[in-house]
C-alpha positions in Angstrom: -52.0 75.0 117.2 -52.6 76.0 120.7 -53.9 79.4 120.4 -53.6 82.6 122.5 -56.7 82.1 124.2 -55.6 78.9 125.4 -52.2 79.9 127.2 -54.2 82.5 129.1 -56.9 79.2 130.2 -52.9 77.1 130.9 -51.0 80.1 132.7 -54.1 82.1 133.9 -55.1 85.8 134.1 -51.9 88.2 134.2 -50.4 90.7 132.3 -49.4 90.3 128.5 -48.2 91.7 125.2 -49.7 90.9 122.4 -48.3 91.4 118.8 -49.3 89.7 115.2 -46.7 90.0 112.6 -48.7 90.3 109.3 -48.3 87.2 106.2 -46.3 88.3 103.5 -46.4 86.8 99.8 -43.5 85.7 97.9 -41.3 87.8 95.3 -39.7 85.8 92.4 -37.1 87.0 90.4 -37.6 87.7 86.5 -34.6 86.6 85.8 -32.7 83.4 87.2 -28.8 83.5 87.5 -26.6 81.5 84.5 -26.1 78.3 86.5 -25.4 75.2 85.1 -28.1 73.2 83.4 -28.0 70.3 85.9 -28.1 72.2 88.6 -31.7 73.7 87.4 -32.8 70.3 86.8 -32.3 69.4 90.3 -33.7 72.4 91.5 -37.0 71.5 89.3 -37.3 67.9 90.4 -37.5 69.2 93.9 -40.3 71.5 93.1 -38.0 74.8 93.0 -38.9 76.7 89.4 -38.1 79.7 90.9 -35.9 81.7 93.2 -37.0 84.2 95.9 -35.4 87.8 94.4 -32.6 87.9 97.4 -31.6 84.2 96.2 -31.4 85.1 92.3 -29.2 88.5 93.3 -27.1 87.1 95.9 -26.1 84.1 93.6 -25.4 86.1 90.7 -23.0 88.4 92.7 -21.3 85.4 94.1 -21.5 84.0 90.3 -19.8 87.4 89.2 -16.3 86.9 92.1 -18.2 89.3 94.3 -18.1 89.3 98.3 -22.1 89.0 99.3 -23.5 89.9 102.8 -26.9 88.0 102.7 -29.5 89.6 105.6 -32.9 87.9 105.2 -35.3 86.4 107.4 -35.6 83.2 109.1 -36.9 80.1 106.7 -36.1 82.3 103.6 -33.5 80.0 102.0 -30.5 81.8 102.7 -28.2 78.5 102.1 -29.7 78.3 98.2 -27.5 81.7 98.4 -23.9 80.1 98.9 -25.1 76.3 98.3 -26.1 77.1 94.4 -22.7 79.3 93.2 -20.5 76.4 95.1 -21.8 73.4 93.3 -22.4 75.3 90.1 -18.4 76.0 90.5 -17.7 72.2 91.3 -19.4 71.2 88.3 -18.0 73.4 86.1 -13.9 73.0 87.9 -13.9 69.3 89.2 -11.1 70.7 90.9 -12.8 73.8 92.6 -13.6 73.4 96.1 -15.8 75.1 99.1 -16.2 76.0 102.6 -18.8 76.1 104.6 -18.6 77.4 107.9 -21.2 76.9 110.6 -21.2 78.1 114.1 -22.5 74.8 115.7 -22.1 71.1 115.2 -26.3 71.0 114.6 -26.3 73.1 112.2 -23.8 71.9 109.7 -25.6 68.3 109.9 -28.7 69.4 108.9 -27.0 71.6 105.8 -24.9 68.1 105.1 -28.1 66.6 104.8 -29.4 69.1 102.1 -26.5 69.3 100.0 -26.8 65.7 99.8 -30.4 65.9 98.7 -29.4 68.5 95.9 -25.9 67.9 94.5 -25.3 66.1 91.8 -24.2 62.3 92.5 -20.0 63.5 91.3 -20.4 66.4 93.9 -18.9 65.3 97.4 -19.8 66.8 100.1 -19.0 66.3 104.2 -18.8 67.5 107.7 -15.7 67.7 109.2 -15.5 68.4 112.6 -14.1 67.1 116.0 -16.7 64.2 115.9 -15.3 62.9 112.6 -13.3 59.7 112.7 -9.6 60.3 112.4 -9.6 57.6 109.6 -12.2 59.3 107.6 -10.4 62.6 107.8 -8.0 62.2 105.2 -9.8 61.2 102.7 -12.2 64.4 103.2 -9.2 66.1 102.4 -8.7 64.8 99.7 -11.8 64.4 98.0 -14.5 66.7 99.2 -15.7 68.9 97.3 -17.7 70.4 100.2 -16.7 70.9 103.6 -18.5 71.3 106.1 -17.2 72.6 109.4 -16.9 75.3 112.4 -14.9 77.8 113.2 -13.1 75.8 116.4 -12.0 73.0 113.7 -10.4 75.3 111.2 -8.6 76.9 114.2 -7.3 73.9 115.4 -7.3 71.1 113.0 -7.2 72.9 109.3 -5.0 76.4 109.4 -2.0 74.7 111.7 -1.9 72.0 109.1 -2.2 73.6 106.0 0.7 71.9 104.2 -1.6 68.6 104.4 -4.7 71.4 103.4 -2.6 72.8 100.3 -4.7 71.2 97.7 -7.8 71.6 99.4 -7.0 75.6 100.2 -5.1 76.4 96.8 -8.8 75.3 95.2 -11.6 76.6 97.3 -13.7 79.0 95.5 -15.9 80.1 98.2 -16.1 80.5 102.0 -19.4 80.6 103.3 -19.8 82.1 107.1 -23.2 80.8 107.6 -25.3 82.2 110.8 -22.9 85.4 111.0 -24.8 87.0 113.7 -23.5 84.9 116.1 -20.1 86.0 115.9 -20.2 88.4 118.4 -18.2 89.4 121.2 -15.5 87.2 122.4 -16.5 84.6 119.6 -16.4 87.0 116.8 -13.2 88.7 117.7 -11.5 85.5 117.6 -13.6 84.6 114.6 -12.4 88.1 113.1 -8.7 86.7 113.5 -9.7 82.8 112.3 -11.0 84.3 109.2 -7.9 86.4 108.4 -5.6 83.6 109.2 -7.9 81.3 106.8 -7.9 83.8 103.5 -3.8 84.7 104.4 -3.5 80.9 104.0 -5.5 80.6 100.3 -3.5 83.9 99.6 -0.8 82.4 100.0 -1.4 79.3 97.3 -2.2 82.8 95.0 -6.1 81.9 96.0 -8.6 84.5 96.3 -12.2 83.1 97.6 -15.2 84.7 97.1 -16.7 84.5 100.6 -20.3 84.9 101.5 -22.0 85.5 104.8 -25.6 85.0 105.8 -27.1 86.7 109.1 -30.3 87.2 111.0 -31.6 90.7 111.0 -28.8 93.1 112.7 -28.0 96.5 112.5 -25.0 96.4 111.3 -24.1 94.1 108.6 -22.1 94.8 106.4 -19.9 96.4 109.2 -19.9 92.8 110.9 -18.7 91.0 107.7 -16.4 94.0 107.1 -14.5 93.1 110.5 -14.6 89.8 110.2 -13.0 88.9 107.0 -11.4 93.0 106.4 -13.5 92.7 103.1 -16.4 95.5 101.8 -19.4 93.3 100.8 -22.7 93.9 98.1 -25.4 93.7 100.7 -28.6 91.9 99.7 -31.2 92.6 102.4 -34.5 92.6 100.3 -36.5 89.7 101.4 -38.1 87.8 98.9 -39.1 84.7 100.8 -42.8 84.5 101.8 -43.8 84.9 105.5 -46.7 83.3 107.4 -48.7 84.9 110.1 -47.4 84.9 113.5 -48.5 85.0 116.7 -46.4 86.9 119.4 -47.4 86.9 123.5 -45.5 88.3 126.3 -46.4 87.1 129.5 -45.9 88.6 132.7 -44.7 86.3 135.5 -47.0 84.7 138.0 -47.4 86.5 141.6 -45.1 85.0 144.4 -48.0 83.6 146.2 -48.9 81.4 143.2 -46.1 79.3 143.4 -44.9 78.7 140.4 -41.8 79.6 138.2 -41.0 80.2 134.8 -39.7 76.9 134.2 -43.0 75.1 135.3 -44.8 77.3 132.9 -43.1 76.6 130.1 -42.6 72.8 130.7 -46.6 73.1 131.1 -46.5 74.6 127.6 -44.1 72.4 126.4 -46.2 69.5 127.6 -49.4 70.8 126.4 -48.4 71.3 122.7 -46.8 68.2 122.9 -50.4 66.4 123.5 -51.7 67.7 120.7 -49.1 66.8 118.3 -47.7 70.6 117.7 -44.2 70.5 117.6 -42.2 73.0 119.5 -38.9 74.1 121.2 -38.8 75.6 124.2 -35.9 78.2 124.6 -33.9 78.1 128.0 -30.8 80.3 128.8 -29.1 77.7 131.0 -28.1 74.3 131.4 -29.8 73.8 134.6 -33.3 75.4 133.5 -33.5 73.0 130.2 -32.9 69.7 132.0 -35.7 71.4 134.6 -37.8 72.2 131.9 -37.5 68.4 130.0 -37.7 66.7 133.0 -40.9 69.0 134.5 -42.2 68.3 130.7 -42.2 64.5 130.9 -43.9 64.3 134.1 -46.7 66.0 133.1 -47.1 64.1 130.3 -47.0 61.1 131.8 -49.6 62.4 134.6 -52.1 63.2 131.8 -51.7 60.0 129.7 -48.8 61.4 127.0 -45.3 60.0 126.3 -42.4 61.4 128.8 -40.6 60.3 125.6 -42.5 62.7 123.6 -40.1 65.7 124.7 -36.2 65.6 125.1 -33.5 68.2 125.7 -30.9 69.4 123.6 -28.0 71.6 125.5 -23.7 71.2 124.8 -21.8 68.9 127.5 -23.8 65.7 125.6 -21.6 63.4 124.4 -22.0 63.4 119.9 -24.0 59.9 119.9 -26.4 62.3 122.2 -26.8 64.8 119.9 -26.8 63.0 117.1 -29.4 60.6 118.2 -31.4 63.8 119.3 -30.9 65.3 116.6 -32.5 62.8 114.4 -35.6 62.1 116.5 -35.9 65.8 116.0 -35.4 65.9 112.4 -37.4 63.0 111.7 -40.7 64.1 113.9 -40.1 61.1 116.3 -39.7 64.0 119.2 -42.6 66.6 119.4 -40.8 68.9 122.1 -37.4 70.0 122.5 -36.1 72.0 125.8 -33.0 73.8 124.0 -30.3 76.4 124.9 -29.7 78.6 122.3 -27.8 75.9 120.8 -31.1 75.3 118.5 -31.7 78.9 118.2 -29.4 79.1 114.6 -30.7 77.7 111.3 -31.5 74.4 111.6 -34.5 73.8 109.7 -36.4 71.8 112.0 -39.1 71.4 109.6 -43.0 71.6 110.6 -42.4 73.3 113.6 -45.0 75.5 115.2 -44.8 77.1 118.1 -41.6 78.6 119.9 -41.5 78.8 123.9 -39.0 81.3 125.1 -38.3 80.8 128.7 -37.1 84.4 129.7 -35.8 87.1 127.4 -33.5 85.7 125.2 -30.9 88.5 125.8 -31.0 90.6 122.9 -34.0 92.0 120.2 -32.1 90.0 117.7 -32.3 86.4 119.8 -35.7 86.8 120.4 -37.2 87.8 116.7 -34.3 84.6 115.6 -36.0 82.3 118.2 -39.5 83.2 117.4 -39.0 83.0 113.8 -38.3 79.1 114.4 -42.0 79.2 114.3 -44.6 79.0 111.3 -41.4 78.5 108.9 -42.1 79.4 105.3 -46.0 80.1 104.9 -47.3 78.6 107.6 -49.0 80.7 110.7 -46.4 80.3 114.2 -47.0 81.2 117.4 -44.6 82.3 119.7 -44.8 82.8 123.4 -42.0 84.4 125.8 -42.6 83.7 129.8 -41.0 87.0 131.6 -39.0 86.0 134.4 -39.5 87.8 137.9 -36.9 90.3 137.2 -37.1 94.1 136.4 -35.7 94.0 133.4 -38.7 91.4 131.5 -41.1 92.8 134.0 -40.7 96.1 132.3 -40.6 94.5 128.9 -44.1 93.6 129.5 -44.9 97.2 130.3 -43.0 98.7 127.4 -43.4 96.1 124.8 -42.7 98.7 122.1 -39.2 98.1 123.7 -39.1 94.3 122.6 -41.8 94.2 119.9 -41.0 97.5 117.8 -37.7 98.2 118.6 -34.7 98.3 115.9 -32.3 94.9 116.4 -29.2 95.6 117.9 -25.6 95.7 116.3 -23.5 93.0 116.5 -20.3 94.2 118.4 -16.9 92.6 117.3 -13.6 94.1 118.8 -10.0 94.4 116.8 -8.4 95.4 119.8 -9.1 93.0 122.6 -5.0 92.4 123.6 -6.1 89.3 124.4 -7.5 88.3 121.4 -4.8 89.3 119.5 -2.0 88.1 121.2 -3.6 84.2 120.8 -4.3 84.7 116.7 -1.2 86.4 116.0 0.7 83.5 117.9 -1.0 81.2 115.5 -0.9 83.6 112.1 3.4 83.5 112.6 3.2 79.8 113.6 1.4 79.3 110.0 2.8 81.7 108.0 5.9 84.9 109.0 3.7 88.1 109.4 5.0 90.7 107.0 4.4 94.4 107.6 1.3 94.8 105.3 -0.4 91.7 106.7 0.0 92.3 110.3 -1.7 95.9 109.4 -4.9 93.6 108.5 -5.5 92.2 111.8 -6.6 95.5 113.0 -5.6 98.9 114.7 -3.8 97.5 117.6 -2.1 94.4 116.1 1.1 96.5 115.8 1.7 97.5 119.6 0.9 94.3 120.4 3.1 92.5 118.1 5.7 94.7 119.9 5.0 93.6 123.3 4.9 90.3 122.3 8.7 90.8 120.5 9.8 92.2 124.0 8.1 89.3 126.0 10.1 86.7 123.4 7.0 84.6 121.8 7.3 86.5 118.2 10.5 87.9 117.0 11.5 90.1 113.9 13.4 87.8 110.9 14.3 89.5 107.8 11.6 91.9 108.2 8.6 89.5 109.3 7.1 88.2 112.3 8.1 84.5 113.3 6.6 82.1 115.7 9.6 80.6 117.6 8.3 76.9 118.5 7.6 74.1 116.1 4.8 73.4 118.5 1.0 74.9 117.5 -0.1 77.3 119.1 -3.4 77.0 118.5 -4.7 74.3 121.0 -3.6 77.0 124.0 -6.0 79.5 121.7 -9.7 79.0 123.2 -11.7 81.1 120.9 -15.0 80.9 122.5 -13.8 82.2 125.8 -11.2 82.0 128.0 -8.3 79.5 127.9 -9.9 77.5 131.0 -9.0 73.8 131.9 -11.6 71.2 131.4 -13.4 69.5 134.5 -14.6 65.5 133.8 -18.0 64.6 135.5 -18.3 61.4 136.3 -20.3 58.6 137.8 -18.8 55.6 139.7 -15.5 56.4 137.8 -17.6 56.5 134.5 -17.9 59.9 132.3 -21.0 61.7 132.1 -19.7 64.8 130.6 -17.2 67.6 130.7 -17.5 71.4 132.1 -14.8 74.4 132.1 -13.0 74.6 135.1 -14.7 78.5 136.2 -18.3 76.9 135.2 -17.6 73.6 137.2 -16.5 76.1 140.4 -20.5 77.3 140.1 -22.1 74.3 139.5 -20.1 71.2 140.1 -18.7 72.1 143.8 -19.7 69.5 146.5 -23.2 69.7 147.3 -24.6 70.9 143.5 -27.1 68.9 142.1 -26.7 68.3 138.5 -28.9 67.3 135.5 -28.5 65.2 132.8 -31.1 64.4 130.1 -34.2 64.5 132.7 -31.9 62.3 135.3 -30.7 63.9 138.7 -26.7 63.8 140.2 -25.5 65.2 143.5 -22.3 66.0 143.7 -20.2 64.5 146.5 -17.0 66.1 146.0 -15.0 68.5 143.0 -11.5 67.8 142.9 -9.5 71.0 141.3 -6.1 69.3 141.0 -7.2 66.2 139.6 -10.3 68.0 137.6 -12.9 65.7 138.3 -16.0 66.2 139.6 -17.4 62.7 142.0 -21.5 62.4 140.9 -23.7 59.8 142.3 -27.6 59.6 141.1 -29.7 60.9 143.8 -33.4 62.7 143.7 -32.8 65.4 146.6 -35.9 66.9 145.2 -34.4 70.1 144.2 -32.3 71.9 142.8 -29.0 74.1 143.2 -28.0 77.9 142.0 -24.5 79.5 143.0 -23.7 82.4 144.7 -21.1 84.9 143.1 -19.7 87.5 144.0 -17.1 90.1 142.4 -14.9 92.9 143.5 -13.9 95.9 141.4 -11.0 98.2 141.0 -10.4 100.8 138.5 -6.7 100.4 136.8 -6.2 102.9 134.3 -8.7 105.4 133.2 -9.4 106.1 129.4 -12.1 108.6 128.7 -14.3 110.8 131.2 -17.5 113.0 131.5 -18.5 113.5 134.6 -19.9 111.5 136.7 -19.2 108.8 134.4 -15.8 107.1 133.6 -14.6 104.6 131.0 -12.1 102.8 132.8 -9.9 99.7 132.6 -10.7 97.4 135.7 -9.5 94.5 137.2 -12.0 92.2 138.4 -12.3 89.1 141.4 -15.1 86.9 141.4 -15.5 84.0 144.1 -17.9 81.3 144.5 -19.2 82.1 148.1 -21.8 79.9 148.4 -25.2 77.7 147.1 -28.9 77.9 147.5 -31.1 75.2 147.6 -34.6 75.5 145.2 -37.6 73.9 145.2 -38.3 72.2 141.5 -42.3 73.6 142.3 -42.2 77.6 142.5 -38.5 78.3 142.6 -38.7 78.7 146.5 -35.5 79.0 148.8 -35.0 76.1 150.5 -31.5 76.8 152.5 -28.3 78.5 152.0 -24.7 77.4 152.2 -21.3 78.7 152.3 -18.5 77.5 150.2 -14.2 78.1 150.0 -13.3 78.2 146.0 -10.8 79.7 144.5 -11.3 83.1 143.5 -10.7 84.0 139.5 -9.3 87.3 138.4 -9.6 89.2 135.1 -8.5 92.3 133.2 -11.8 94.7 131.2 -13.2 97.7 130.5 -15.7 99.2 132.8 -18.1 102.1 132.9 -18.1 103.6 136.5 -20.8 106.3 137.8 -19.5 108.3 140.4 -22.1 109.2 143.1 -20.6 111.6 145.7 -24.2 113.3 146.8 -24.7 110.3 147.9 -22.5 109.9 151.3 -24.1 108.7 154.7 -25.9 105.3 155.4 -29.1 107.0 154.3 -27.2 106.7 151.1 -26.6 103.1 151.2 -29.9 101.3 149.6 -29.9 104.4 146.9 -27.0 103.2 145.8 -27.7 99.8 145.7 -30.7 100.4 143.8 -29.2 102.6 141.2 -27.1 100.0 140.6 -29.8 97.5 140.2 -31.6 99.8 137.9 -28.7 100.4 135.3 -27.1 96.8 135.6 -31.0 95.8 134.4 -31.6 98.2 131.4 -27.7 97.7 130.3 -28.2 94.7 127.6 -31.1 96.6 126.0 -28.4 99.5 125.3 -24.9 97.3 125.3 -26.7 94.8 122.8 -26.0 91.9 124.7 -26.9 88.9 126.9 -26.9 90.3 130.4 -24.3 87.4 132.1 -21.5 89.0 129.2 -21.8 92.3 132.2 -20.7 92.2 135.8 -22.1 95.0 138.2 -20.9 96.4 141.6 -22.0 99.0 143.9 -19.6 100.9 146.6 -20.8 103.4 149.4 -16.8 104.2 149.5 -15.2 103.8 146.4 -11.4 102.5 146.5 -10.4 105.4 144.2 -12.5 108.6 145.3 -14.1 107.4 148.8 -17.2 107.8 147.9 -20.5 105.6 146.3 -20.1 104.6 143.4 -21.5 102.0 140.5 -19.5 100.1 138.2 -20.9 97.9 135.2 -17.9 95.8 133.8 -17.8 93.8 130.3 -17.4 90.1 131.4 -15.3 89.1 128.9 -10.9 89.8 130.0 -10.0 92.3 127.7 -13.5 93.6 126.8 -15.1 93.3 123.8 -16.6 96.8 123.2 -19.8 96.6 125.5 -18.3 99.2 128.6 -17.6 101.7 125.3 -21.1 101.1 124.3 -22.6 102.0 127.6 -20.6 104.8 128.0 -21.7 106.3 124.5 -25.1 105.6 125.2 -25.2 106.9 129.0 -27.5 109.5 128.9 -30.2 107.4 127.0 -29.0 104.4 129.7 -29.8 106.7 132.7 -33.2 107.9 131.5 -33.9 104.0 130.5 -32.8 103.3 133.9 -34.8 105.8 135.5 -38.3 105.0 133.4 -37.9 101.0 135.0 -37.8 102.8 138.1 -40.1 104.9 138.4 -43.1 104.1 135.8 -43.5 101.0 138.8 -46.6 101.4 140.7 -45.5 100.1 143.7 -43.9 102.2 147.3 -41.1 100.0 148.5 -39.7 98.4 145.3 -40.8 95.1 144.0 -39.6 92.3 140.8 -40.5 94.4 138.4 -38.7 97.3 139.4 -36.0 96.6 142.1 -35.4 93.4 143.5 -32.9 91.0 141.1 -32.8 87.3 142.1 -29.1 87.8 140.5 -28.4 90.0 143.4 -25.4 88.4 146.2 -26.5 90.6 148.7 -30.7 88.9 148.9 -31.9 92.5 147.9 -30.7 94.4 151.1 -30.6 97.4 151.5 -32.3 99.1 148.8 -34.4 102.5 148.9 -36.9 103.1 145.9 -37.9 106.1 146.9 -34.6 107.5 146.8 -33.6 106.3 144.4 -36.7 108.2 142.3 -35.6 110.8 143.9 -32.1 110.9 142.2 -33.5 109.8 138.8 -36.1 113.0 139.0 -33.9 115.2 140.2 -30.5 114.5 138.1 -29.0 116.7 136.4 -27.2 113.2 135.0 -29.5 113.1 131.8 
């Protein structure tokens, strides 16, 4: 292990948080559920005599027909929870089926690989997903007992074919929506929809599955699994599972004049657990800063006398030999070090795993207790270490820790109402099956009015009193359900494909002049064609590296609730690629700045606007700016969220009054609850704003209070001191 003293001696003297999260012994239920007698024998030859209390109660609900919302920790066995009831139902109905649902390709290999270990040799069981050979795929149909797959492949692949799925759906006993936490905001609206459109479909072979869903800590639980199936659930949120002692540092960022970034110092972690055999992940939130991180990883290594091949990366745009073959060397302890998105955050049970590396605050309380409980699973002590990048936001989660460390988890926030949403999964319900009255009442409050609009537009009509999809085309593939419907870009290299990338992520980092990443190797990016959609790469080693400039323009459409000086409005926003700077790979350092001419993009939301109208004058100006900075940072703490899912924009003269004002926008078209959230939480979002502000030491503002290195305009104006000025003398709270 590399213990706590030892990353203060790596990353030297600064300031840190320091939390341990006490062991916790097992609890073992009295009395095991009726399962069948070969399933116990199995369970027995592995070593399992008994099950943790939460197992033994969730699988006797499920046992019983009963919906179960399973809320336990990381490494607790939730999967015994749905695994157990569905093979003790395909024993006892050859016939019977099940559905396992997992959010990411990863995960449902490594719970393929389980089953397999524990069924019985009759029990078939496989993952089906968009990686599976089309010749294999009907015989899955056919056979499985188990399937394994995510929510994209039942959207497109399984629900707009259910006449070939009839035997499969008419039979499956239970759905299992493993990792439920992670349908959240776009995702889990859709997901709310998917799921409807999935138990409509059994319904309508006169099938009623028990489903169960398994989560990470949240606030909200059984309201999550309530919106996302439209089913009440028995909660079972008593941990049984035993807990080893674990290890929790926050560490502030190093000083400018040190020269070094947040990616070197977790690489340099990486690195240095990986020489002495720990194995870890290291937790990046982009693309870009995981290939950094690997590739900063490896070099070290190989400076001090280790393997570069030692430590890996793991992000999506890799082709599925990529992942797989990761995935094994990770599985199998070949790889010591993995630099991950959030892609490895879920439950894959890495197995012997250690130590946790989160480069930056994951985004929400929930992400970073999921993240650092990949370390020290089951008994074992873990460590886990989160670098603070030099922003306000983690700066001041190093002076409040109490924040991060002892705050409540958030809620997971799921909207029935996003028009855009619903517009896509009622397409595809009518296309599968005419919407009658009481069923269209199931997909939420607004799934009437919208229905409507869609009758006037043409793409539904009204047929002896249901809904009906006028096209004998699906229209599920023109359905993106993890954002918006966005055409693909292909990357490639001397004509040869080296990955894909949506069309509004390639405007940001594949234009002409980006330098892009790939498993540790460098590509610089000669030119982006937008008609053809294809990006021109050639491997270069410019020495650094790239980071776009965005910038967005708000205006208010039509307002829906007021206090003043705040306003919950609908908005309309315009973001544009404007231009690139160039970063040193040592220290994060500005090397240049270019201009670029992109397309812009334009999107309907929700917003939250504070009106500041003391505020007139250019004296005004950097006051504004820096409220603005101070709210947009605070905002995810009280929204619940990742801070790219909110835009932010200041004005000294507002379109609609003429005077300053700030807006914070949800990201996603249509919204997805977060604006409402702000706004119902804006008193306790000011004064949050207002403590990051002024319980800073410093005159003239500084990274932990301030300056953003998100901010399009480098940081200028702003005015700290009036800005302190307005948070102590508001009448706002």
């Amino acid at each position: 292990m590399l213990p706590a003293d030892d990353v203060r001696r790596l990353l030297g003297e600064r300031g840190l948080a320091l939390a341990t999260v006490p062991a916790r012994p097992a609890q073992f239920a009295d009395q095991a559920p009726p399962l069948r007698p070969e399933l116990i024998e199995r369970l027995r030859s592995k070593g399992l005599e008994r099950l943790y209390t939460h197992q033994a109660e969730a699988i006797g609900a499920a046992l019983a027909g009963q919906d179960v919302a399973v809320v336990t920790g990381t490494g607790s066995g939730k999967s015994l929870c749905y695994t157990l009831p569905s093979l003790h139902a395909c024993l006892a109905e050859p016939a019977a089926r099940a559905l396992f649902l997992f959010p990411t390709k990863a995960l449902a290999q490594d719970q393929l690989g389980k089953i397999r270990d524990l069924a019985p040799a009759e029990i078939k069981a496989a993952t089906y997903d968009g990686d599976t050979p089309q010749a294999q795929r009907p015989s899955i149909r056919g056979n499985a007992h188990i399937v394994l797959t995510n929510p994209d492949m039942l959207h497109l692949a399984i629900l707009p074919q259910a006449g070939v799925w009839a035997k499969f759906l008419k039979s499956v006993r239970y759905v299992v929506v493993d990792e439920m936490h992670a349908y959240r905001g776009l995702f889990g609206s859709h997901m709310a929809g998917v799921l409807r459109r999935l138990l409509r479909s059994c319904a309508g072979f006169h099938n009623r599955p028990t489903v169960i869903g398994c989560t990470a800590t949240i606030a909200n639980p059984v309201e999550l699994f309530t919106t996302l199936t439209g089913r009440e659930p028995l909660l079972v949120d008593q941990d049984g599972a035993p807990r080893g002692e674990r290890t929790v540092i926050v560490i502030d960022p190093a000083e400018e004049e040190e020269g070094r970034s947040p990616n070197q110092d977790t690489a340099a972690l990486l690195a240095d657990l990986a020489a002495r055999g720990v194995r870890s992940l290291a937790f990046c939130r982009a693309r870009v800063t995981t290939e950094l991180v690997a590739r900063q990883a490896r070099e070290r290594l190989t400076k001090s006398g280790g393997e570069a091949g030692w430590v890996d990366s793991y992000r999506g745009g890799y082709s599925p030999d990529e992942r797989r073959a990761i995935e094994g060397a990770l599985f199998s302890g070949r790889l010591r070090g993995l630099a991950t998105t959030n892609a490895m955050e879920l439950g894959v049970d890495v197995g012997g795993l250690d130590a946790v590396v989160m480069n930056g605050y994951p985004g929400s309380v929930t992400s970073f207790w999921q993240q650092a409980g990949r370390a020290g699973r089951g008994a074992r002590p873990g460590l886990a270490v989160m670098l603070a990048h030099p922003e306000p936001l983690e700066r001041y989660l190093v002076r409040r820790p109490e924040l991060l460390l002892d705050r409540p988890v958030e809620a997971a926030t799921v909207s029935l109402t996003n028009r855009h949403v619903l517009e896509g999964q009622l397409r595809c319900a009518a296309y599968e099956h005419p919407l009658d009255e009481a069923e269209l009442e199931t997909f939420g409050p607004a799934a009437r009015s919208v229905a409507e609009g869609m009758v006037e537009e043409g793409t539904l009509a009204w047929a002896e009193g249901r809904l009906v999809y006028g096209s004998y085309e699906p229209p599920a593939p023109q359905v993106s359900i993890r954002g918006t419907m966005d055409k693909t870009v292909t990357l490639t290299v001397a004509g040869r494909p080296l990955g894909l990338m949506e069309r509004w992520r390639a405007l940001r980092n594949a234009h002409e002049g980006a330098v892009y990443l790939h498993r540790g190797e460098t590509y610089l990016v000669s030119a982006l064609d937008l008609v053809g959609l294809e990006a021109h790469l050639s491997a270069a080693d410019p020495g650094y590296y790239t980071e776009p400039e965005v910038q967005s323009y708000i205006e208010a459409t039509v307002p829906i609730a007021e206090d003043t000086p705040w306003l919950l409005t609908g908005v309309r926003v315009t973001t544009k690629v404007v231009g690139y700077r160039k970063k040193a790979l040592s220290g994060d350092r500005v090397i240049s700045e270019h201009d670029l001419d992109l397309p812009p993009d334009t999107y309907e939301s929700l917003a939250v606007r504070l009106d500041l109208p003391g505020l007139t004058g250019e004296e005004g100006t950097g006051t504004v700016h820096t409220l603005e900075h101070a709210l947009a940072s605070v905002a995810p703490l009280l929204a619940g969220c990742d801070r790219d899912d909110l835009e932010s924009a200041w004005f000294l003269f507002c379109p609609e009054t003429g005077a300053p004002a700030v807006y914070l926008v949800d990201s996603t078209p249509g919204g997805v609850g977060l604006a409402e959230r702000l706004f119902e939480a804006r008193d306790v979002w000011w004064a949050e704003a207002g403590r990051l502000v002024t319980s800073c030491p410093c005159d003239d503002g500084c990274p932990a209070c301030t300056l953003s290195p998100r901010c399009p305009y480098g940081n200028e104006p702003l005015d700290k001191a009036g800005a302190v000025a307005v948070f102590e003398g508001s009448t706002l709270v």
